[in-house]
N, C-alpha and C positions, 0 to 999 in steps of 0.2 A: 225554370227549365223543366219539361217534361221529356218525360225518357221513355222510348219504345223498344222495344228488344226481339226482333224476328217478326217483326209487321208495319205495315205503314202507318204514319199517323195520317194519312191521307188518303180514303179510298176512294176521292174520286181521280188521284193524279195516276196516270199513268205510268207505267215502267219506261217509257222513252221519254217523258215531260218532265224526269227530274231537273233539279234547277243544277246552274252548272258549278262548280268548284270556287269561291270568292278567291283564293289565294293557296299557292302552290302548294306548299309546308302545309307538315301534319306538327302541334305545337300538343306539350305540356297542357292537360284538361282546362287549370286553372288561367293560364294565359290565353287559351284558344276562346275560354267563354267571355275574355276581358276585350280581344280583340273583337271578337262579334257583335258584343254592344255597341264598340267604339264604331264598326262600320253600318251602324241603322240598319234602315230595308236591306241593304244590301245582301246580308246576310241572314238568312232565316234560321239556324243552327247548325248542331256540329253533328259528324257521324265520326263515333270513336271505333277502339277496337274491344274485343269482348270484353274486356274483365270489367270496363265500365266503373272505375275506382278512381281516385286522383291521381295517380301514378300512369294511367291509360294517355295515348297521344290521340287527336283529333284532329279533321280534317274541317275547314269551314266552306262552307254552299249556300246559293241563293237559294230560292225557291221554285218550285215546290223539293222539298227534300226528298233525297231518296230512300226508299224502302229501306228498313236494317234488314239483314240477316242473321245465320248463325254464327258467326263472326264478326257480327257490330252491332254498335248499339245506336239510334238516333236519337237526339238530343234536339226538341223544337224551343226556339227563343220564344218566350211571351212577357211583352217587356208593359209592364205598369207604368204605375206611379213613382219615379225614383226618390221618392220621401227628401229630396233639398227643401232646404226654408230660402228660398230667397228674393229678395225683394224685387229683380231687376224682371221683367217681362221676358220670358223664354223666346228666344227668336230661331227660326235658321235661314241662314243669307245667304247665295247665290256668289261663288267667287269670295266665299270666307277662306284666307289661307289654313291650308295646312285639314282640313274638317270641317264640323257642322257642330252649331253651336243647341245642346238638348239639354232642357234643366236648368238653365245658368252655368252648367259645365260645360266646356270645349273638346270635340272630342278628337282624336288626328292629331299627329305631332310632324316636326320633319323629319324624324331618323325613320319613320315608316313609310313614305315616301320613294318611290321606285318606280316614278316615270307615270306613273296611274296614283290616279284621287287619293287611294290609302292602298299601300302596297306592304308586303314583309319588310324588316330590315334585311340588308343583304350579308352575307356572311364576313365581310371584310369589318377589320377594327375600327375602319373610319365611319363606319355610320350605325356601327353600334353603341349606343350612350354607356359609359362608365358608368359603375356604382363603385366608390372608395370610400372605405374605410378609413381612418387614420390615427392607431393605436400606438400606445407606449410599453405598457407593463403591467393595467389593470387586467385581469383575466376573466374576473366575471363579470366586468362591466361589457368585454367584449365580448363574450359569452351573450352576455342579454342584450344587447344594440343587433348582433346577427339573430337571434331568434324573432327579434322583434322583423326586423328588414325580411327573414322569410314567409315569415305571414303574408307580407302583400301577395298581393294577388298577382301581381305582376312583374314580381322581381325577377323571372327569367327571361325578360327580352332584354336585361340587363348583362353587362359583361361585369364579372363581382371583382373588386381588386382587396384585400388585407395590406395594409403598409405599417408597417413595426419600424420605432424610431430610437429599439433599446437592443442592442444588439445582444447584451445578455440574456433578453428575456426572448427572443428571436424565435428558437425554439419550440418554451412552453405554450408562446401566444399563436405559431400555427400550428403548432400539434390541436391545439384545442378548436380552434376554426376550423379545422379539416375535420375533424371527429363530429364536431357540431353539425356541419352542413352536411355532411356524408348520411345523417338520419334525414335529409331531408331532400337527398339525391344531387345534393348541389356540388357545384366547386369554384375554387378561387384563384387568382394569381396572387404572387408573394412576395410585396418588396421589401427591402431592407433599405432604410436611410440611416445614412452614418456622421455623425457629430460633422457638423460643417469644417472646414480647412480653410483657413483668413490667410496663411500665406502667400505672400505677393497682391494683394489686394488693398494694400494701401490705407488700411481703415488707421486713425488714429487710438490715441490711448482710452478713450471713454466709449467709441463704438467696441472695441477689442474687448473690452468689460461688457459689453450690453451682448454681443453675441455669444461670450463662451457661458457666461454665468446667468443668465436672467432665462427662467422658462418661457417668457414669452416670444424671446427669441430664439429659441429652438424650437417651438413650433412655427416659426413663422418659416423656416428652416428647411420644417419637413413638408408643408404646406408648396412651398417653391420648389422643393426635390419633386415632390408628387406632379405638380404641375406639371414639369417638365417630365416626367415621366409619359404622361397619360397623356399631351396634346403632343409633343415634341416625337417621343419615340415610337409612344401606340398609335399615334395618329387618330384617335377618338376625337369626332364632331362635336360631341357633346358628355359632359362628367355630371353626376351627382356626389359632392362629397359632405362626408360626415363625421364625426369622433364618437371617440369608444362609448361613450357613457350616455350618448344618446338613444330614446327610444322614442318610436313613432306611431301616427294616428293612422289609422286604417288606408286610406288616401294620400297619403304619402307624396306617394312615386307616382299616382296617379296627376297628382300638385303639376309635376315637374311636365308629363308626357300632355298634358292641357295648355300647360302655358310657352312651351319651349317655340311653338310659332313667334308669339312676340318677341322674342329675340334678336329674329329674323326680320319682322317686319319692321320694328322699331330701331335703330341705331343707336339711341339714344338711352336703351336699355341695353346690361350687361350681363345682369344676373340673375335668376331665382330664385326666393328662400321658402321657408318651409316655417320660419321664426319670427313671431313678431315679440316682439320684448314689452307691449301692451296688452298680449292677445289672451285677458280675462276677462272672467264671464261678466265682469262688473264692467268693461268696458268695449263688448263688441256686440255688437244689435245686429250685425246680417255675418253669418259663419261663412257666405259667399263670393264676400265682397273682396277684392283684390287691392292692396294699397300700395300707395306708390312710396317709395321712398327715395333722401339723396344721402342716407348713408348705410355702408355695407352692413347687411343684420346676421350675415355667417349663419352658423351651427343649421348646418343642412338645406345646400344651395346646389343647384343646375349653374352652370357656368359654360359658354358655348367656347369651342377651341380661337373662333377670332375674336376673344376677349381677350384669352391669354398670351394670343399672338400683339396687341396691343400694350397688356398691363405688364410683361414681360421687359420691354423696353427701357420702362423706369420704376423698376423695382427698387425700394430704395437699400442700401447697405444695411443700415439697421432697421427694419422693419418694424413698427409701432401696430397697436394693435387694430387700427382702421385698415391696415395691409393685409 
């Protein structure tokens, strides 16, 4: 990115042959420069407002950009070499859903999708993707999974949710989330899940022991409350969720906004993760390569809402930990 500040980078473009505005919204610096990657040619950079800092909001335009002023600053894309190792020949195809495929990465998801090739999300809950949380009572673990999550680059096209599964500690653990993201200008929704209620539910004497006493089923607990939370009542397209003690690689949430067309186009696929439970360096040769699996790999997965509308159906009573 080069930065011009009260002149053009352009002297042969005219004052009337500026290129025109890509997308309506002016965004967060950091997401505005994620987005204009994500749309290629299309967008030539951003013109922010003065302060020119990352706290400054920006506007994205084709080309040729326009002149800054004393009031803006422009910001030209000049896009390299994107340093991927990866093995598969870079393509871009003609009627690729959802974007264009640069690097071995996919870029364009559906929740940016607004009737045009790559549009903003819209301001409704349904097609903005969750990001959840889903904490107990550690405090600095949750502490360092949110520092981690605000580093991405693009954790504000996200809607952020906190969910606390200890009602004692309810409290301490948004006090502290609110204080944390508030250095980072962010903010959160705040649920509270409360020990499940088996009454009238029929379960026998060995499920009734597997749900009130075994942690595994209380997470599976809050994992189902959330669920229904965030497709049922938010009406969210699409979730990323996660637990406290997790902490992430720079690409992340980029993982999720690349591959979330396959979801769509596949039916056969449910989920996304972020996890592979072999993913060492002794055993992976392309850090690009996408694998399939046929069992759930959790700990920091994209989930689209007509999965949950399906796996909801036959959730089982006591829930094991493939659930």
């Amino acid at each position: 990115w080069t930065s011009y500040h009260g002149e053009s980078h352009d002297e042969s473009a005219e004052a009337n042959s500026a290129g025109e505005r890509v997308l309506p919204n002016t965004w967060p610096k950091a997401a505005a420069k994620e987005l204009c990657v994500e749309l290629g040619d299309e967008c030539a950079g951003l013109v922010c407002d003065e302060k020119d800092d990352e706290d400054t909001v920006c506007g994205l335009f084709g080309a040729p950009l326009p002149a800054s002023n004393s009031q803006t600053t422009t910001l030209l894309k000049e896009c390299g070499n994107l340093g991927l190792q990866c093995t598969e020949t870079d393509s871009e195809e003609e009627g690729s859903p959802g974007g264009r495929g640069v690097g071995g990465r996919f870029y364009g998801s559906p929740w940016h999708t607004t009737g045009s090739a790559l549009g903003l999300p819209s301001a409704s809950k349904a097609s903005t993707p969750a990001l959840v949380v889903l904490a107990h009572n550690r405090r600095s673990d949750l502490e360092a999974c949110l520092r981690s999550l605000v580093a991405q680059p693009d954790v504000e096209l996200f809607q952020l949710y906190v969910s606390i599964d200890d009602a004692e500690a309810y409290a301490e653990m948004t006090g502290a989330a609110q204080s944390l993201l508030a250095q980072f200008g962010l903010t959160a929704r705040y649920l509270l899940v409360l020990p499940r209620n088996t009454t009238g539910e029929g379960l026998n004497a060995d499920q009734e022991t597997w749900v009130l006493t075994w942690n595994l089923a209380k997470i599976g607990h809050h994992y189902w409350v959330v669920f229904e939370r965030i497709f049922m009542d938010y009406a969210h397209s699409h979730a990323v969720f996660v637990e406290e003690d997790l902490v992430f690689a720079p690409d992340f949430l980029a993982l999720f906004r690349s591959t979330a067309w396959l979801l769509e186009e596949d039916d056969s696929l449910w989920c996304v993760s972020g996890w592979n439970d072999n993913g060492f360096k002794t055993t992976v040769r392309d850090q690009c390569r996408l694998q399939r699996t046929s069992y759930f790999p959790g700990l920091g997965f994209l989930l689209p809402r007509k999965a949950w509308l399906h796996l909801r159906t036959m959730w089982p009573p006591a829930a094991t930990m493939g659930w």
